[in-house]
C-alpha positions in Angstrom: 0.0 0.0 0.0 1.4 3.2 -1.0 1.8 6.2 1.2 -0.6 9.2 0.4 -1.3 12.4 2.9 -2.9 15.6 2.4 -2.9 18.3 4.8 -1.4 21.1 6.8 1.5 19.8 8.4 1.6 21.6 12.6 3.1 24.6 13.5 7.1 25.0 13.7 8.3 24.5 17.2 11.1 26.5 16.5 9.0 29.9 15.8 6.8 28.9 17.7 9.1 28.8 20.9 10.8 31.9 20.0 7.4 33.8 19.8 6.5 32.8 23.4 9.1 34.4 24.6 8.2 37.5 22.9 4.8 37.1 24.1 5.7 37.5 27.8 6.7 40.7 27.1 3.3 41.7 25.8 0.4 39.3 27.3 -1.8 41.0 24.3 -0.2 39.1 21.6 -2.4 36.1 19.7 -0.1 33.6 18.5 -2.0 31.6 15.9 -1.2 28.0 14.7 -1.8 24.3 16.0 0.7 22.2 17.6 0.3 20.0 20.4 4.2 18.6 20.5 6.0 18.2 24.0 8.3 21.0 23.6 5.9 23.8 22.3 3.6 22.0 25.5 6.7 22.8 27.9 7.2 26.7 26.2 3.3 27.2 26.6 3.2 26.1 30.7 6.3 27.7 31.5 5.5 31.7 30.2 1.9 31.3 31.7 3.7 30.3 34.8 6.3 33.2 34.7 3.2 35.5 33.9 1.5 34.2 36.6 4.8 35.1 39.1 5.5 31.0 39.7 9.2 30.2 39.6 9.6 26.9 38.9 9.9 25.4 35.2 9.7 22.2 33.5 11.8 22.1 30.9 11.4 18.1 29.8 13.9 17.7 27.3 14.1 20.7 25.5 17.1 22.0 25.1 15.5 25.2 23.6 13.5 25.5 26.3 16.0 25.6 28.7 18.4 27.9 27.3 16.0 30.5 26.2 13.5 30.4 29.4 16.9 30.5 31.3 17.9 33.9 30.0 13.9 35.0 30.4 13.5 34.2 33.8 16.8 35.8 34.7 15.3 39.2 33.7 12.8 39.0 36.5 13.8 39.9 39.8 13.7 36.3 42.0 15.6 32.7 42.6 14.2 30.5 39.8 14.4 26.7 39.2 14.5 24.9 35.7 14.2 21.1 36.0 14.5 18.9 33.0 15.5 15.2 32.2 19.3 14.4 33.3 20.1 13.8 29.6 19.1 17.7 28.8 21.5 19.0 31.2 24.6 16.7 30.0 24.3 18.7 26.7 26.5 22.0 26.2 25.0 23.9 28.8 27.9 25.9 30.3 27.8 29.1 28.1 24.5 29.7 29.9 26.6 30.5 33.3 29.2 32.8 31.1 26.5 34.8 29.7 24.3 34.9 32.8 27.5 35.8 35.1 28.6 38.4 32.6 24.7 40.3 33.3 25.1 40.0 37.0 23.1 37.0 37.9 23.7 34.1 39.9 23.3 30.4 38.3 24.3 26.7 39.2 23.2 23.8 38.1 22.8 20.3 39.6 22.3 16.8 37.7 18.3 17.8 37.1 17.7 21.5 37.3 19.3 24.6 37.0 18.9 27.4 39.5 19.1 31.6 38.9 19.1 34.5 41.1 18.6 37.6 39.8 17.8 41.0 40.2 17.3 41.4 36.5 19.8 42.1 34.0 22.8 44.8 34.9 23.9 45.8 31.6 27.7 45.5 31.1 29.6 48.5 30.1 32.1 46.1 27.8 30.2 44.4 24.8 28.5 40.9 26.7 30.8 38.4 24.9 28.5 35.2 24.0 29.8 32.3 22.5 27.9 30.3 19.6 30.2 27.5 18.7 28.3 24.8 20.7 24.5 26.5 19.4 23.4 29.6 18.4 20.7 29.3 21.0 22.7 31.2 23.7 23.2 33.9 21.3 19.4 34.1 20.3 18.0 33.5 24.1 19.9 36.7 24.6 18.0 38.7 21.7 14.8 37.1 22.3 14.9 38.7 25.8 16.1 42.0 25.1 12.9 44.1 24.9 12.3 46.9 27.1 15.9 47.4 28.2 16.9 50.3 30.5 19.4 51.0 28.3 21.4 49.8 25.1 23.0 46.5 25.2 26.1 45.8 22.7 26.8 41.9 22.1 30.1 40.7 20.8 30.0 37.1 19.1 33.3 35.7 21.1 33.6 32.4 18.7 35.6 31.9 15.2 32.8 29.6 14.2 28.4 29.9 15.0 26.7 26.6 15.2 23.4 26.8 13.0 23.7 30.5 12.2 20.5 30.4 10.0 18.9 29.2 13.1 20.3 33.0 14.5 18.8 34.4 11.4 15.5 32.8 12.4 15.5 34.7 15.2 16.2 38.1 14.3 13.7 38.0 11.2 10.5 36.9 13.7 12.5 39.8 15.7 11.6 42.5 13.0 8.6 40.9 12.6 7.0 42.1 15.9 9.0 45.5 15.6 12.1 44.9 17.3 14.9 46.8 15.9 19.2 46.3 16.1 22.1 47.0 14.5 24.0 43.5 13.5 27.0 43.0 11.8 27.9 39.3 11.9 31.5 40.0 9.9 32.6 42.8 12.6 30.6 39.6 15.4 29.1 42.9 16.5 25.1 43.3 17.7 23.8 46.8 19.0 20.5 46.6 20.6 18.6 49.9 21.3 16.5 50.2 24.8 12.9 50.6 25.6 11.7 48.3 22.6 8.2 47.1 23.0 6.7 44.3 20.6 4.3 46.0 18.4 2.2 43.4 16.6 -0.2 42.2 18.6 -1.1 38.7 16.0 1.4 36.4 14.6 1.0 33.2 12.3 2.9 30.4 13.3 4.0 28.5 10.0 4.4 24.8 9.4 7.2 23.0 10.9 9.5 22.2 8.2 11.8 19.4 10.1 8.2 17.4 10.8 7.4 18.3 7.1 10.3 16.5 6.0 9.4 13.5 7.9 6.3 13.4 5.5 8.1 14.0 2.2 10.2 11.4 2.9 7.9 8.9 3.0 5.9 10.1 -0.2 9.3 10.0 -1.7 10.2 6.2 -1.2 6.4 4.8 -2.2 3.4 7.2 -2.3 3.2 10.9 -2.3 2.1 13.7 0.0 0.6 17.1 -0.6 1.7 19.8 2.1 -0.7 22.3 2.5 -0.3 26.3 2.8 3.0 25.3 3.0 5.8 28.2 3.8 7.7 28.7 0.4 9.6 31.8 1.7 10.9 30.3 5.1 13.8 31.3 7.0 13.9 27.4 8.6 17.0 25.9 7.5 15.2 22.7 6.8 13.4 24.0 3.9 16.5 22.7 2.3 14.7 19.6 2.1 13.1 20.9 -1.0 16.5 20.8 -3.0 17.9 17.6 -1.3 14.9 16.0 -2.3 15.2 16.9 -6.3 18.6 16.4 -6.4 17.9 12.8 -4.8 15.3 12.7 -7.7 11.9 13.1 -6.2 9.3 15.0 -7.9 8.9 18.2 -5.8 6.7 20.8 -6.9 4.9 24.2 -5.9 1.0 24.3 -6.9 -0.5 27.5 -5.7 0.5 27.3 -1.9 0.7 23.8 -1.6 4.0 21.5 -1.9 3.4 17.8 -3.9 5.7 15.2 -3.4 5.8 12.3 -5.2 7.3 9.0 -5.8 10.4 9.7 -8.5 9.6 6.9 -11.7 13.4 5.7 -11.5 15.7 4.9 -8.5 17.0 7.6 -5.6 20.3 8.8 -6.3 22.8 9.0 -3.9 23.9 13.2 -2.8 27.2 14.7 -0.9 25.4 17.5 1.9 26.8 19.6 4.0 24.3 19.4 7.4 25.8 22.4 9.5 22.8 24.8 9.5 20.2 21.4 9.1 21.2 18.7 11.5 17.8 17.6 12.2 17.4 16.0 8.9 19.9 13.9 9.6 18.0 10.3 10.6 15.6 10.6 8.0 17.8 11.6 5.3 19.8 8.3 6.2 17.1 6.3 6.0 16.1 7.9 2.4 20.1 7.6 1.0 19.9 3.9 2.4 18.3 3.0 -0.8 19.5 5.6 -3.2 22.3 3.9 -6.0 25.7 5.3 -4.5 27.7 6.7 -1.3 25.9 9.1 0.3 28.1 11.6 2.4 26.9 14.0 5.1 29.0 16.0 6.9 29.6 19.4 8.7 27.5 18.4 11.8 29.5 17.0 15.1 26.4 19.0 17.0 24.4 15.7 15.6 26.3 13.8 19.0 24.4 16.2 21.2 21.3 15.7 20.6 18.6 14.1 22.4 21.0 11.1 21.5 24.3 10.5 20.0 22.5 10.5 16.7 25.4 10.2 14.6 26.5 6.6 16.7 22.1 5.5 16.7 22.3 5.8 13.2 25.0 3.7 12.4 23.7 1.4 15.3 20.3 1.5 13.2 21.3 0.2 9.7 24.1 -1.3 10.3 21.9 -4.9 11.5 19.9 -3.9 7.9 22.4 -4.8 5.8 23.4 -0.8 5.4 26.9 -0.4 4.8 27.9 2.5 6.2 30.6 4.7 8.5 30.4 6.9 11.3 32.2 10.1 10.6 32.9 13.2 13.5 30.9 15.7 11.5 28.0 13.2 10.4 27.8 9.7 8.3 28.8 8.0 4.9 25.5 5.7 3.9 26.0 3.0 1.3 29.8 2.7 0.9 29.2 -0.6 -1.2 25.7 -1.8 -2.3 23.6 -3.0 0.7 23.1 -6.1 1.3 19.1 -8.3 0.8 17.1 -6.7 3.0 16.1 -8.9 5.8 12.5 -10.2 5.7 12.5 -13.0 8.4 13.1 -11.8 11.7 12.1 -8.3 13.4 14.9 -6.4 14.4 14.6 -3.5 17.5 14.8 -0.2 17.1 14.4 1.4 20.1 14.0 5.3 20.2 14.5 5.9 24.0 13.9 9.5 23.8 15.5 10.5 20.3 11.9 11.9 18.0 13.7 11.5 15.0 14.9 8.1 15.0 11.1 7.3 15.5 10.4 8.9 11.8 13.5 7.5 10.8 12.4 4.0 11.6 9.2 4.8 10.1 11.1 5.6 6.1 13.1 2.2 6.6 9.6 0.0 7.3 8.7 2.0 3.8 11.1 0.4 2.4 10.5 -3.2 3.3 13.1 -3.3 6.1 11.3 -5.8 9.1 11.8 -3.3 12.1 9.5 -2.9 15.8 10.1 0.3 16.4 9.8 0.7 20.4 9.0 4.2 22.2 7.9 5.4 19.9 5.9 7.9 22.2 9.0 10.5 21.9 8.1 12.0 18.5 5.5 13.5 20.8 8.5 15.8 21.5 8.0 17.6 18.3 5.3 15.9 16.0 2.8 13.4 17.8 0.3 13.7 14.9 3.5 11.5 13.0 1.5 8.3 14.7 -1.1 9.0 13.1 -0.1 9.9 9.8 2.5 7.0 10.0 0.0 5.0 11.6 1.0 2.2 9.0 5.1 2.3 9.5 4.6 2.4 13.3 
């Protein structure tokens, strides 16, 4: 049976999380768009709660949460706690303390929690050096939380390199969009931000999620074909990338009106060379997808991929390797398909367990399109960022 959807894929959990934060510095803002996944869940809870003067967070195991409700919280006057899953506070956290300690306020953390003191922000008179080389997230938890200053903040960017800039560049354009105004130069690693900035627009539409659109396209790629809804041609997500990856791979991808139709290409994948820096979550899927393409496959440019809610770089490996998949685990990312796989097994089942990783779920999901005999277990943690996924995958699950 091939795979056929048609419909408006959730809202992105990346806006989405970054317009919360604006919204709890204007209550009056509408935020419009649907999404019920764990981490928007988490954002959602935690502003009503800081609105509602409570200070203690659940964070889950979001690492966005964490690191941009940090820097919120600390503008409020109060001692704060952050909780979170063990795993969430064994990625990079550090550069949260450097930038925190840098603006006057107090911050430790323990195995599941971190805990600020603060009086609010006491502006530096050097430029706040902030560090992106481990994410850009500390860099834009810092912009996101700048409104209403007392008075003008400068930001110096203190590394050579910036983890998933266009992830930065996210930021400052749903910035603009609610009236925020700066001065950045990301040659000079300079930002300016003027004081006493209010957000202006008072409704915002939250568009599609482009990682969990991926997830869909890639199963309307290997057998079947999908139809994407008011879909967000002119995105600033990095993972609209997909697009191109997905024609040069050979899969018919094309824009009618304001929908995107995938489909089913009439001859076999080919194999691509991509560079995943600014688009590690497409990692698992895009695996899974290469797994059957004719040729090497080579991503690279993401070591960020070990830091994720799992080593995903070593899961992957340690997911089609059993299949047959001959493959190799690089620093930066994976080579898929080094020689011709092997016959894909039929007989006996073999485990994929998820844990707590949401995209090996829709990763094991592509590979049962493709015949592979896999019991994907846990698969509960694409609730994380797509739970409608079960549904739509209902078949591959």
């Amino acid at each position: 049976m091939s795979f056929k959807f048609r419909g408006v894929i959730p809202a992105s959990k990346s806006s989405f999380n970054r317009a919360l934060i604006i919204k709890s510095f204007n209550k009056s803002i509408e935020l419009k768009g649907e999404a019920e996944c764990d981490d928007i869940q988490k954002m959602k809870a935690a502003i009503s709660n800081l609105i509602h003067n409570q200070t203690e967070f659940d964070c889950g195991e979001a690492g966005t949460v964490l690191r941009f409700l940090a820097l919120r919280v600390s503008r409020e006057k109060g001692t704060f706690k952050l909780t979170g899953k063990s795993r969430l506070f064994k990625r990079p956290q550090k550069e949260l303390q450097l930038i925190l300690n840098q603006l006057g306020v107090e911050s430790s953390f323990t195995e599941d929690a971190m805990l600020i003191t603060s009086s609010g922000w006491q502006i530096p008179s050097t430029p706040l050096k902030v560090s992106a080389k481990d994410s850009s997230q500390f860099l834009s938890g810092v912009v996101l939380s700048s409104w209403n200053l007392p008075q003008k903040l400068q930001i110096e960017i203190s590394s050579q390199e910036m983890v998933s800039e266009s992830y930065f560049n996210l930021t400052l354009k749903l910035m603009k969009s609610f009236g925020y105004h700066s001065d950045v130069n990301l040659e000079k690693k300079i930002i300016v931000i003027e004081p006493h900035q209010v957000p202006e627009t008072l409704s915002f539409q939250v568009e599609s999620d482009l990682s969990s659109a991926f997830a869909v396209a890639a199963l309307a790629a290997i057998d079947g074909s999908a139809c994407l809804e008011s879909f967000p041609f002119d995105s600033s997500q990095p993972d609209l990338v997909f697009i191109e990856l997905l024609k040069n791979m050979g899969v018919e991808c094309e824009k009618m009106g304001s929908n995107l139709v995938i489909k089913k290409p009439l001859s076999s994948l080919k194999s691509i060379s991509v560079n995943l820096k600014e688009s590690p979550d497409l990692f698992p899927v895009l695996c899974a997808i290469a797994s059957s393409a004719n040729g090497c496959s080579h991503f690279y440019g993401a070591p960020h991929l070990r830091f994720k809610e799992s080593d995903r770089i070593a899961e992957v490996i340690k997911i089609l390797t059993p299949l047959g998949i001959h493959c190799e685990a690089l620093e930066d990312g994976a080579k898929i398909n080094i020689t011709p796989p092997s016959k894909i097994n039929l007989t006996n089942p073999i485990i994929l367990d998820a844990k707590d990783d949401h995209r090996l779920v829709m990763m094991g999901a592509v590979l049962k399109s493709l015949g592979h005999k896999i019991q994907i277990i846990n698969t509960h943690s694409v609730n994380k960022s797509f739970p409608e996924f079960l549904k739509i995958a209902a078949e591959f699950l």
